[in-house]
N, C-alpha and C positions, 0 to 999 in steps of 0.2 A: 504494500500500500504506500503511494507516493504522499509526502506531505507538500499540498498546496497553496493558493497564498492565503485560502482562507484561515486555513487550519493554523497557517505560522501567525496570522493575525491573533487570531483567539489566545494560541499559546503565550504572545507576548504580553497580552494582556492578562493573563492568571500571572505570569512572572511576576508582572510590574505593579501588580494587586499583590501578593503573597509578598514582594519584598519587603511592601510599605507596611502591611499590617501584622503578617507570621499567621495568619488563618488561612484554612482549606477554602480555596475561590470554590464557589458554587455558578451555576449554569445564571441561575436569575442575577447574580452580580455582575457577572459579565455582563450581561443585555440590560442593567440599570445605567452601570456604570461610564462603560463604551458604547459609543456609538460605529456599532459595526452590522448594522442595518440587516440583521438578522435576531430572528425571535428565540427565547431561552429553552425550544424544544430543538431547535435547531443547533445551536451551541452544545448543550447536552451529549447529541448526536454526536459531533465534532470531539466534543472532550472524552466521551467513549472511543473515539478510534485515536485520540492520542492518547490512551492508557494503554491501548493494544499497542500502540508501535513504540512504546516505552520512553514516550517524551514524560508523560505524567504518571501518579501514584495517587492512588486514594488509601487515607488514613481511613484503618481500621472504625474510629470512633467518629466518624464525621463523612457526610455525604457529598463534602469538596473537594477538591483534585490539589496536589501542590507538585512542584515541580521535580521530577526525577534529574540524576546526574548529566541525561541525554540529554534533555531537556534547557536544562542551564548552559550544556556545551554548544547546544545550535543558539542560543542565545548569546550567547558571549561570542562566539565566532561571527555570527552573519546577524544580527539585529542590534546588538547594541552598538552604542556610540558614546564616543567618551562624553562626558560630561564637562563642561566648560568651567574652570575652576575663575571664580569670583577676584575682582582686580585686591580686596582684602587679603585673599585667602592665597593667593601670590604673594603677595608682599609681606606675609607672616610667613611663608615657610621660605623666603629669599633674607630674610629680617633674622631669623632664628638659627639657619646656617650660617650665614656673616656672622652675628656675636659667637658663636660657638667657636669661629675661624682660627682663633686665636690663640685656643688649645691646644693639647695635643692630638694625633691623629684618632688614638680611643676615646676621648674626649668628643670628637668631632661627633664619631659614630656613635655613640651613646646620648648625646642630645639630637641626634637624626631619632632614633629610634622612641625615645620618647615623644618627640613631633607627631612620629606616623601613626602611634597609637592613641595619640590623642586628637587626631586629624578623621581619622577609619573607622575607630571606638573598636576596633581591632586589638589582636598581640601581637606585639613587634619582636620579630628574632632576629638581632646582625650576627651573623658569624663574623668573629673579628679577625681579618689580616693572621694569615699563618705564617711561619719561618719559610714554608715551603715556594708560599706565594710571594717574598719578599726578597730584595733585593738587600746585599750587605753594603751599608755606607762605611762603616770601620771596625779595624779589630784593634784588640789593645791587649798586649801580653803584660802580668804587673805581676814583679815578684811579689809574696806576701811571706815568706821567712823561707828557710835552707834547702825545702822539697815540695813545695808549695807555690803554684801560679795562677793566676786566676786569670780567665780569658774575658775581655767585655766584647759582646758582638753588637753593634746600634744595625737594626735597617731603615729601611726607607719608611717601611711603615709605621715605625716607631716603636717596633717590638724588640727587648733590648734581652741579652741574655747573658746570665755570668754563668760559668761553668770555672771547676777546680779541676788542675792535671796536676799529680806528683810526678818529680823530677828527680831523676836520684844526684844529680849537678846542674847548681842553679848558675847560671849563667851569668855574667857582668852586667852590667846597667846599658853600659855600650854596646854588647852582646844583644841587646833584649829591642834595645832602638831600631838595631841591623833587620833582625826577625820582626819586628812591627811593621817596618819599612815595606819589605818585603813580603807579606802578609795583605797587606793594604794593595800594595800594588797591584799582585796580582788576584786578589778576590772583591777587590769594592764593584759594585754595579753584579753581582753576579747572583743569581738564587741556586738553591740547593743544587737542584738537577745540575747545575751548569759545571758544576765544580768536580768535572771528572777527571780522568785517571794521565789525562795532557794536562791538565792545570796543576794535579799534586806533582808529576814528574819536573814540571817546570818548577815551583816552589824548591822540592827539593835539588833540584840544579843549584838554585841560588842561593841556598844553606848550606852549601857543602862545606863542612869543617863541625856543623852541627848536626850531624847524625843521630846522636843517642837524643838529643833534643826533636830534633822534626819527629824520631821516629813515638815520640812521648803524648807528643800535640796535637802531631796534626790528626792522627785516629781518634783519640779523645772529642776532638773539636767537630767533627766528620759524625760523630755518632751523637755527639751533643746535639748536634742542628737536627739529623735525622729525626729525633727525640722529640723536637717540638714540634713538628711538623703539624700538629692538630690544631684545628683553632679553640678558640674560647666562645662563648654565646651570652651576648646581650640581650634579656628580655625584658618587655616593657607591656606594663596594658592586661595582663593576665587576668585581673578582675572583670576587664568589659566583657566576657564570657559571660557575665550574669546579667547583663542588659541583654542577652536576646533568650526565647521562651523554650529555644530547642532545649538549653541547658538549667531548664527549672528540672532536669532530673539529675537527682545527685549522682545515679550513675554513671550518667553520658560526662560529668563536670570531672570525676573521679580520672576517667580513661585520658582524658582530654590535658590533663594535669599532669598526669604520669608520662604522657606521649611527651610534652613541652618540657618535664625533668630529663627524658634519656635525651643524652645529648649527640649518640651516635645515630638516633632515627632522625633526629630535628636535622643536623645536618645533611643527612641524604633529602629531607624532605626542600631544602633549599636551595637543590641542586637546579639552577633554571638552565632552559635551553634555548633561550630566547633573548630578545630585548626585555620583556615583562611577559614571564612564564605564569599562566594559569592553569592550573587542576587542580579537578572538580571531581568530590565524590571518590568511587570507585576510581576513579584515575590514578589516588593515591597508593600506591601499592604496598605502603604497610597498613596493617587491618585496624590499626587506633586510629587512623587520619581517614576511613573513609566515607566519615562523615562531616567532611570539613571540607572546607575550600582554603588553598595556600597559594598567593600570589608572591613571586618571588623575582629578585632581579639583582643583576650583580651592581658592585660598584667597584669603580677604577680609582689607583692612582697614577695620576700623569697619565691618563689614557689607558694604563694594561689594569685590568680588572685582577683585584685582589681580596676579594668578600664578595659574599653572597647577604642579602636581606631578605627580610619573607616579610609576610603578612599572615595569620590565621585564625579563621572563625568559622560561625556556619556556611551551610552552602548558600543561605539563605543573604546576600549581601548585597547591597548599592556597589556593583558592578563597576558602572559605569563611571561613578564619584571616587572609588576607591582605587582604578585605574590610573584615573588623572592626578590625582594625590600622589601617587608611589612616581609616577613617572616624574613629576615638577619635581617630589624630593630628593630624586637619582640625580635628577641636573643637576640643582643645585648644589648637590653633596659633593659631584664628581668636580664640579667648578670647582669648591674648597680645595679637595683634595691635590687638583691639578694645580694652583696656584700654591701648595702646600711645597708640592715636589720643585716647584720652580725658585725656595725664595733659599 
């Protein structure tokens, strides 16, 4: 059974009814409501064969249709249209990025995130910048007493890492500038991945005389970065789950809670594949998320993207509003960030 444009009519109208209110659209709201110049035995009709073709569901306890996953997806792909974000509602989230500017790069993302969930009445989750995704700006080798060195790694992102190597002969001061020098040289600008097995052959070229040293170091160091490779996750908004009706059950509020604690599902669920990645429902393919909708979209620094953000709540969501929101906040964020890497 093909859907037509009647049917995609009626459909969009139970959506754009169910989003506003969270009640089962009935046949006679439709034909109070819309003027779609058809009567509510005819509608009816319609909303029965879009329960057959699995755009809509009807609740057990009610004789109204609301929208299935299908359903939201032919809507969000081919009927909706972003929402036009108010000349205010610009100039708050360009307003709230600029004073944040000034921070530092977690800082940044941490007051994005509180924006978007107070923009959405959503939960906001940044995956923050990992070692992986980061580029190294300096290393610093510092004696700390006779067998003891401590490495500082700074990156771009502003994720900073001390790591401890014992040394069985601690090097001179001038010894230590040599190996810093060197260090720097050949690893600033470079992320994990890059730092392969030509880049250690060449370091060690240039310490030669330091062998029992490089051979102390640089595998320590190598394993240290590997080690952080995870990100961390900022949430923000976790309460507005109790402004919408789906979660007046304590058990839907329960799963929903636990899903947003493991932080290895939240991450795969942030994974976008897009410029602004939405799944919906069943789309989600771990089994606590599919009854949620997570809109997700990465952010850059200096142009190469190094985090992922999400969005997540019911399926039941201002689509269209909540689109235009995440996307204004991406600009603006990435503008921070890029004049971040520039200054």
């Amino acid at each position: 059974m093909a859907i037509d444009d009647r049917k995609i009519r009626i459909l969009q109208a139970i959506i754009n009814d169910y989003i506003v209110t969270g009640e089962p659209v009935g046949s006679r709201t439709i034909a109070k409501k819309y003027d779609l110049g058809i009567g509510s035995a005819t509608i009816r009709n319609e909303m029965a064969d879009l329960e057959e073709m699995g755009y809509l569901e009807q609740p057990h306890t009610s004789a109204g249709r609301i929208p299935s996953s299908k359903g939201y997806r032919l809507y969000v792909d081919q009927l909706m249209q972003r929402e036009q974000l108010t000349r205010e509602e610009e100039l708050r989230i360009k307003e709230y990025i600029i004073n944040s500017a000034m921070y530092e790069v977690d800082k940044v993302l941490k007051e994005a995130c509180v924006l978007l969930s107070e923009l959405t009445n959503l939960t906001c989750i940044v995956e923050t910048p990992s070692m992986k995704r980061s580029r190294i700006v300096s290393m610093q080798l510092i004696g700390i007493d006779k067998s003891n060195i401590v490495a500082i790694i700074v990156t771009d992102s502003g994720v900073i890492k001390n790591h401890r190597i014992r040394v069985s002969h601690m090097p001179m001061e001038s010894e230590l500038d040599r190996i810093n020098e060197v260090l720097n040289i050949k690893l600033k600008n470079l992320t994990i991945d890059a730092i392969n097995l030509q880049v250690i052959n060449e370091i060690k070229e240039e310490l030669k005389g330091f062998d029992d040293l490089f051979n102390a170091i640089l595998p320590a160091l190598y394993k240290s970065l590997n080690e952080s490779t995870k990100s961390d996750l900022l949430v923000e908004g976790t309460t507005n789950l109790f402004n919408y009706a789906e979660y007046n059950d304590i058990e839907k509020v329960k799963d929903m809670l636990q899903l947003i604690s493991n932080k290895d599902c939240v991450i795969e669920l942030l994974e976008p594949s897009g410029d602004i990645t939405i799944k919906i429902g069943d789309e989600n393919y771990i089994p606590e998320a599919k009854d949620c909708s997570v809109i997700t979209a990465e952010y850059c620094l200096g142009g190469r993207p190094i985090g992922n953000i999400g969005l997540i709540g019911p399926q039941r969501i201002n689509y269209s509003k909540v689109i235009s929101i995440m996307a204004q906040v991406i600009k603006e964020l990435n503008k921070s960030l890029r004049n971040q890497s520039l200054e």
